[in-house]
C-alpha positions, -999 to 999 in steps of 0.1 A, spaced: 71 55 -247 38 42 -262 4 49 -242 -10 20 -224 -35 3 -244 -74 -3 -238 -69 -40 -229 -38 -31 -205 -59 0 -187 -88 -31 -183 -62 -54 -168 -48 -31 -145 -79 -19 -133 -92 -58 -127 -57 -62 -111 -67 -29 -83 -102 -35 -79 -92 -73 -69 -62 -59 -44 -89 -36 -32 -114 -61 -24 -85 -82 -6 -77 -52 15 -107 -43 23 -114 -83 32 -76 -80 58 -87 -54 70 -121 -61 86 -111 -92 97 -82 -77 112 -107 -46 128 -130 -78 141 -100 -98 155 -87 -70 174 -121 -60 191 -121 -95 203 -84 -97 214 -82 -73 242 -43 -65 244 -45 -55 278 -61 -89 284 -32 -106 268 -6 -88 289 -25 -95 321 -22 -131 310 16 -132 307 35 -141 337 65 -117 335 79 -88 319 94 -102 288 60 -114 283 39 -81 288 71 -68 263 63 -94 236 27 -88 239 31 -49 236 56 -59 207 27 -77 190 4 -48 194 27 -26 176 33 -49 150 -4 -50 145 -10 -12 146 20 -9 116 5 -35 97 -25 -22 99 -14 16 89 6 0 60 -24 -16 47 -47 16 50 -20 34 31 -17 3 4 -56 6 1 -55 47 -5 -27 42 -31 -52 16 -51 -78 40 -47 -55 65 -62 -44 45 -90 -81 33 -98 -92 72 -100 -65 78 -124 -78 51 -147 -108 64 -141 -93 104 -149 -74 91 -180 -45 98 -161 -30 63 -154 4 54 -159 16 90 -168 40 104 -141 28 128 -112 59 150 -116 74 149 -153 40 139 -173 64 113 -187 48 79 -192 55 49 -170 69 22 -183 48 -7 -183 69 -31 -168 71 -5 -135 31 -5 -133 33 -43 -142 52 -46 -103 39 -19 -87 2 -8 -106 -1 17 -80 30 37 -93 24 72 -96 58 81 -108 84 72 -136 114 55 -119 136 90 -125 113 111 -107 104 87 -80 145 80 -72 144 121 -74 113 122 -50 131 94 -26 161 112 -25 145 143 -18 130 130 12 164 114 22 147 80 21 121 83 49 93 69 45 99 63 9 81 42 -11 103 13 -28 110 21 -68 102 -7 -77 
């Protein structure tokens, strides 16, 4: 499989420094909303206990959103030191390139499809990352 050229390294690293930036951008505005939104408030608020459930519900939601984006922003980060290594789109496990069309949907791939269905199956599909 051919290297990935200049102008394809360029793209993708335009691609993660933009999903970076909106990251970082969700994530402060989500840190500034919750210092405002007191959950406890919200509960006291409710009137019964499918209430005070929905808005512990909501919490959670927030708390795995917001872990899923922290991880999403670490994996760009990742991706945009590999560029940065000369290390980018060749797999973690096999030294195999990627194929383009995997970085295309998922630029923070740090796998070939093989070894990241190898690595997912491995971990019996907990907390896996989608191949993509």
């Amino acid at each position: 499989m051919p290297e990935l050229s200049e102008k394809q390294l360029q793209d993708f690293a335009q691609r993660l420094r933009d999903r970076r930036e909106e990251l970082r951008e969700i994530i402060r505005r989500e840190l500034a909303d919750s210092r405002q939104e007191d959950y406890a408030e919200l509960a006291g608020m409710v009137h019964d206990a499918g209430d005070e459930s929905f808005a512990e519900l909501l919490r959670g939601i927030n708390l795995t959103t917001r872990a899923r984006e922290l991880e999403e922003l670490r994996d760009v980060e990742a991706a945009l030191e590999r560029i940065k290594n000369g290390i980018y789109g060749t797999c973690v496990d096999c030294n195999d390139a990627i194929a383009p069309e995997r970085l295309d949907a998922y630029p923070t791939a740090k796998r070939c499809i093989n070894c990241q269905s190898r690595h997912e199956n491995r971990r019996g599909g907990r907390d896996a990352t989608p191949s993509l």
